[in-house]
C-alpha positions, -999 to 999 in steps of 0.1 A, spaced: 302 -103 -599 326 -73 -604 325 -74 -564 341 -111 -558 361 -108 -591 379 -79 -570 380 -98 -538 394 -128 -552 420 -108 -565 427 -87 -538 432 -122 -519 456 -134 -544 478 -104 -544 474 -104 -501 488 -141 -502 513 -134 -530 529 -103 -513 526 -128 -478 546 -157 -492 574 -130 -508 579 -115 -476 584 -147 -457 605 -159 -482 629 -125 -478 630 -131 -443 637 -168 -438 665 -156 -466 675 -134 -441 669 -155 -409 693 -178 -428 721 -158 -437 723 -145 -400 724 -182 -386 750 -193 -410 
């Protein structure tokens, strides 16, 4: 149990940390366009 608890969270966190860094750099890609 402790074993998927971890892994689901570990997930989470993976996608979180994903989706904030593509936000930063379509922030980015944006500015530079404009």
């Amino acid at each position: 149990g402790l074993n998927l608890k971890n892994a689901n969270e570990y997930n989470y966190l993976k996608q979180s940390k994903c989706f904030t860094v593509n936000g930063v750099d379509d922030s980015e890609r944006f500015r530079q366009v404009k």
